[in-house]
Each structure stands twice: as structure tokens, then as C-alpha cells.
C-alpha positions in Angstrom: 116.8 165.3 -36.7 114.4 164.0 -39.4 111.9 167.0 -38.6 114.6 169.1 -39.1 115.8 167.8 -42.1 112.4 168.1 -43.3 112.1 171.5 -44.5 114.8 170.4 -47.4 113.1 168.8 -50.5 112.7 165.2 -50.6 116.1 164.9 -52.7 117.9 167.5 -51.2 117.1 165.4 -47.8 118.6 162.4 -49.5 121.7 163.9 -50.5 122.3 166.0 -47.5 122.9 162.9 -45.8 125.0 161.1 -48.6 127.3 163.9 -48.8 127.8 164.4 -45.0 126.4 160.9 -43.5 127.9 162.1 -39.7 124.8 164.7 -39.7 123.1 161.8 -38.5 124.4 161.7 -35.4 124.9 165.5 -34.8 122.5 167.5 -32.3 120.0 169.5 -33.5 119.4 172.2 -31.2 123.7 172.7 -30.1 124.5 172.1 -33.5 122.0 172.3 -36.8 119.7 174.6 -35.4 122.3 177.7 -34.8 124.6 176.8 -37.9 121.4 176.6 -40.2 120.2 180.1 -38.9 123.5 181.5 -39.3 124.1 180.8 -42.8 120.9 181.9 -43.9 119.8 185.0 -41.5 123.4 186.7 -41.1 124.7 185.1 -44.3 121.4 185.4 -46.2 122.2 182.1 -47.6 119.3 180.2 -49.1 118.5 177.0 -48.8 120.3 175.6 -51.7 123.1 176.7 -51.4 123.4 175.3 -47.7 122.4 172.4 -49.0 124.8 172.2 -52.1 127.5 172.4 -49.7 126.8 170.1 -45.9 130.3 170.1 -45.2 129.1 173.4 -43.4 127.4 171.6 -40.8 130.6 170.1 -39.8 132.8 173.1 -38.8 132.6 174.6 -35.3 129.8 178.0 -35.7 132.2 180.1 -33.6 135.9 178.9 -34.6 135.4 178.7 -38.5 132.1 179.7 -40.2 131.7 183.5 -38.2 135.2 184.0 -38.2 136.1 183.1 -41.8 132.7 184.8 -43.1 133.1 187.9 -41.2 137.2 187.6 -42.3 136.3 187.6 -45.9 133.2 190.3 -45.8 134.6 192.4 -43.4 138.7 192.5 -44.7 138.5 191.1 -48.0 135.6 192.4 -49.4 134.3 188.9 -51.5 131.0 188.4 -52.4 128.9 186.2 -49.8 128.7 183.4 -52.3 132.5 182.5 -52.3 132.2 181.6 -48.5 
């Protein structure tokens, strides 16, 4: 977990895990790994604003962040940011 947390900044790192403390006990390869390179390959998030918002971590990949991003791109039309 802590080498994957490493690629934040020092104080990003810090309050990643103030703002979403169960991240601590989340899998990295079921869980971090895919959401991470979702939000920033398909999403083309960067890595602040994954990091300005953890809570992202904490919804299910398949159930809520690809359906509600592909739901808002795809029939709505919003700008990637406002996911």
C-alpha cells in the first residue's frame, strides 16, 4: 500500500489518508490499482485531481465510477471534470 501511495507527493500522501483513512486497509491490486488506472487512463484524470477527491477509491469500479462516467460523457454530454 505504502509503495503505492508513493507516487503521490509527500503531502498529498498525508492527506489522501486523512480524508479517506479506510484506504488503509483496502487492497491494492483488486482495488487501487484498477480504480487509479481508470480515472486517469480512460478518464484522463491527473493525479490531482484523484487526489483532491479519495472518496473515489471508495466506490465499486464497475457499479458506480464506469457507469456514472460513461452516463454523464456518453448521455449528458458534461465535461470530465464534473465527474
Amino acid at each position: 500500500l505504502l509503495f503505492f501511495l508513493h507516487r503521490l507527493p509527500y503531502f498529498s500522501t498525508s492527506s489522501f489518508i486523512r480524508r479517506l483513512p479506510p484506504v488503509l486497509g483496502y487492497s491494492v491490486e483488486r482495488e487501487l490499482k484498477p480504480k487509479w488506472e481508470y480515472l486517469q487512463k480512460v478518464c484522463d484524470f491527473n493525479t490531482f485531481e484523484v487526489v483532491r477527491f479519495p472518496a473515489y477509491f471508495s466506490y465499486p469500479l464497475e457499479r458506480v465510477i464506469k457507469s456514472r462516467y460513461e452516463y454523464l460523457r456518453d448521455e449528458k454530454g458534461l465535461p470530465l471534470q464534473l465527474f
